[in-house]
C-alpha positions in Angstrom: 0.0 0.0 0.0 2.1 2.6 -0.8 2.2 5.5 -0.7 -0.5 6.0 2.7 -2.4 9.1 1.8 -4.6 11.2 4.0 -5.5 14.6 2.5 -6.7 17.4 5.2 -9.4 18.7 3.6 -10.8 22.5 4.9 -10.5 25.6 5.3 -8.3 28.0 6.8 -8.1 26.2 9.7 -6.5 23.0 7.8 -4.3 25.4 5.7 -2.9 27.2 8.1 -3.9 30.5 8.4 -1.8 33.4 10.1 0.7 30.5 11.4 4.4 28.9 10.5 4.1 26.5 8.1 4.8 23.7 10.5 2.4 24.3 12.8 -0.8 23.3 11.1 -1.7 19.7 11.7 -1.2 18.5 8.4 2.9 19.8 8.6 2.6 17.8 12.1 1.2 14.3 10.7 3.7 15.1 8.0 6.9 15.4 10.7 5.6 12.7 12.6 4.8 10.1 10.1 7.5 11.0 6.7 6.3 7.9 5.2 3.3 8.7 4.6 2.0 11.2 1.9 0.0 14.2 3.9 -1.8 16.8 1.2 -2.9 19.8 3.0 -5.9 20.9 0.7 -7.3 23.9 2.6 -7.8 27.2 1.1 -8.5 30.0 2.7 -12.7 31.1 3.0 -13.8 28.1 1.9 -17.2 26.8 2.7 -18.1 23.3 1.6 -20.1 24.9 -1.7 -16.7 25.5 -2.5 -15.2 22.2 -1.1 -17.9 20.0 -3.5 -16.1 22.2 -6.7 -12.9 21.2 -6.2 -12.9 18.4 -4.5 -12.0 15.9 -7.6 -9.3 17.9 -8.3 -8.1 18.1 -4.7 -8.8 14.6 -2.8 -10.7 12.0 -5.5 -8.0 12.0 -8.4 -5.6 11.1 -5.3 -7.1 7.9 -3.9 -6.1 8.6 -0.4 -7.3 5.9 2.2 -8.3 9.0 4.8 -9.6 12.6 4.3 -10.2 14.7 7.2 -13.0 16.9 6.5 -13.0 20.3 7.9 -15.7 22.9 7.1 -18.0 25.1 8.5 -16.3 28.2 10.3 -17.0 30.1 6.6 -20.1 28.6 5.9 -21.6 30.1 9.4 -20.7 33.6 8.9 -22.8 35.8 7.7 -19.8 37.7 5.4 -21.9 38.2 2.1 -20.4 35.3 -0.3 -19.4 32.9 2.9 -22.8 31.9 4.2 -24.4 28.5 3.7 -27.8 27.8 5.5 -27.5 25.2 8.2 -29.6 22.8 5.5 -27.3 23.0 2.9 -24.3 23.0 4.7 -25.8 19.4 6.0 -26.4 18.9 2.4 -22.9 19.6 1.1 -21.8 17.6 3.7 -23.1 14.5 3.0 -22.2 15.3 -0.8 -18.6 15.3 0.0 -18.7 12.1 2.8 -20.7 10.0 -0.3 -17.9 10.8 -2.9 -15.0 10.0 -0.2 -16.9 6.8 -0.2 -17.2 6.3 -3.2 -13.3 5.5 -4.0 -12.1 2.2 -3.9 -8.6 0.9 -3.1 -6.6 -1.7 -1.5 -8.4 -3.9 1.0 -6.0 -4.1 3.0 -7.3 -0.7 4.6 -11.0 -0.2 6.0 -12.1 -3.0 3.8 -10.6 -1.1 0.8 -12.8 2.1 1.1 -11.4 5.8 1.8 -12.4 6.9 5.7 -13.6 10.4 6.4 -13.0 11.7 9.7 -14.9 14.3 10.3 -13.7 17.8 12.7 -16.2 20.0 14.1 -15.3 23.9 13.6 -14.4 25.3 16.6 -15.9 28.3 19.0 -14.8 31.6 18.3 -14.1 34.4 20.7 -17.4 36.4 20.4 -16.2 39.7 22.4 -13.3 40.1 19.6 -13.6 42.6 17.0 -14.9 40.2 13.9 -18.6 40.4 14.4 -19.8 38.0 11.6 -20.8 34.9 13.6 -20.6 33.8 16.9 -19.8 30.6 19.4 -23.8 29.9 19.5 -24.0 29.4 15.8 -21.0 27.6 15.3 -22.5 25.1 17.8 -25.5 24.5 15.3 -22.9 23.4 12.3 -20.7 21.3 15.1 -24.0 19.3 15.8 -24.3 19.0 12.3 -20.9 17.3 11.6 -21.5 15.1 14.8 -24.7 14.3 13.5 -23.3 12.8 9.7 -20.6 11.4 11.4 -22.6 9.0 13.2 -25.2 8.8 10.3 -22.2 7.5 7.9 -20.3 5.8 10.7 -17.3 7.6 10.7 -15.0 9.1 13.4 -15.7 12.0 14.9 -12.9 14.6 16.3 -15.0 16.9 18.4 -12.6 19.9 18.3 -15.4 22.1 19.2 -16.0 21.1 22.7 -12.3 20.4 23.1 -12.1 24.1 23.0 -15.5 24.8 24.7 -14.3 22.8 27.5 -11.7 25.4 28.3 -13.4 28.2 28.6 -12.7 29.0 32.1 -9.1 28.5 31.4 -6.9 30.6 28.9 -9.5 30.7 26.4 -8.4 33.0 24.0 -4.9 31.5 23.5 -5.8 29.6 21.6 -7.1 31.8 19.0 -5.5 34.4 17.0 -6.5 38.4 17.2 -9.5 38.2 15.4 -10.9 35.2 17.3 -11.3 33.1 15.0 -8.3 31.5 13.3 -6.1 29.3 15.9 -3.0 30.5 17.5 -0.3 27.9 18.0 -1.8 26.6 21.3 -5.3 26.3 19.4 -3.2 23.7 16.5 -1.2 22.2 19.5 -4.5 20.7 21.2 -5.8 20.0 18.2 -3.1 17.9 16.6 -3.1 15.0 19.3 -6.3 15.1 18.9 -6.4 14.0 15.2 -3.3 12.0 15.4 -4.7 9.6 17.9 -8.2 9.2 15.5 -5.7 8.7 12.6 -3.3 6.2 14.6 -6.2 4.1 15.5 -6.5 2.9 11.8 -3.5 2.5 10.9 -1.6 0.3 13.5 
């Protein structure tokens, strides 16, 4: 099976946004497992309209066995061009798990199907200056994601209440100034997070 490919597949949270280029998760599974292939196909502002337009260029043509799929920060805002109602983000959603699905490859992995491991957008620091959504609709898309995940049986990393869960402790650090994009500490607690979902495929 080679080469193992996972592409991260998201938005600017997967790509990186406002960080050093080896602090998005992606550049970590990269570091930590070299012989594996790692694509980092985030883009900046994407929303998963976007996501279903490129994604044959961007994870299908590659076969990977795993795709995390990251969305929803963009598709909650209500920035003119970014916004997706809850319904067809849900929609979209299920678009992309189906087609990750779809691909076939060695059996020797997940009974030769790609896996999808889905990543719930996280919080946001509603007192900062960017006004566009807020922690109480993000929750509405996380419940989404968890609820396809378990509709389609796949695994789940719950980065939104990771963060939510810390709210009485340094909160904010882990987001950048404008209270949205993650800071270094916001990558390093979601990293383990994703490399322990990951890992427990592919012993």
């Amino acid at each position: 099976m080679e080469p193992f490919t996972i592409i991260a597949f998201g938005d600017s949270l997967t790509y990186g946004y406002g960080v050093l280029d080896h602090i998005p998760f992606p550049a970590c599974l990269k570091k930590d497992f070299p012989k594996w292939r790692v694509l980092n196909k985030g883009v900046n502002g994407d929303t998963t309209k976007d996501a279903l337009e490129r994604i044959e260029r961007d994870v299908l043509m590659f076969h990977p066995q795993i795709v995390t799929i990251f969305f929803g920060s963009n598709d909650c805002s209500l920035v003119e061009g970014y916004y997706l109602p809850l319904t067809e983000y849900e929609k979209n959603l299920r678009s992309i798990t189906e087609l990750v699905l779809s691909l076939q490859h060695d059996k020797k992995f997940n009974n030769g199907k790609t896996l999808p491991i889905f990543i719930t957008p996280p919080p946001v620091v509603d007192t900062d200056f960017f006004p566009f959504t807020t922690t109480d609709r993000v929750m509405l898309y996380a419940e989404a994601v968890k609820k396809i995940a378990l509709e389609y049986d796949c695994p789940l990393v719950d980065f939104f209440s990771a963060v939510w869960a810390k709210k009485q402790e340094a909160y904010e650090d882990f987001f950048q100034f404008d209270g949205i994009h993650l800071s270094n500490a916001g990558y390093a607690l979601l990293y383990p997070m994703i490399r322990d979902a990951i890992a427990s495929f592919t012993k």
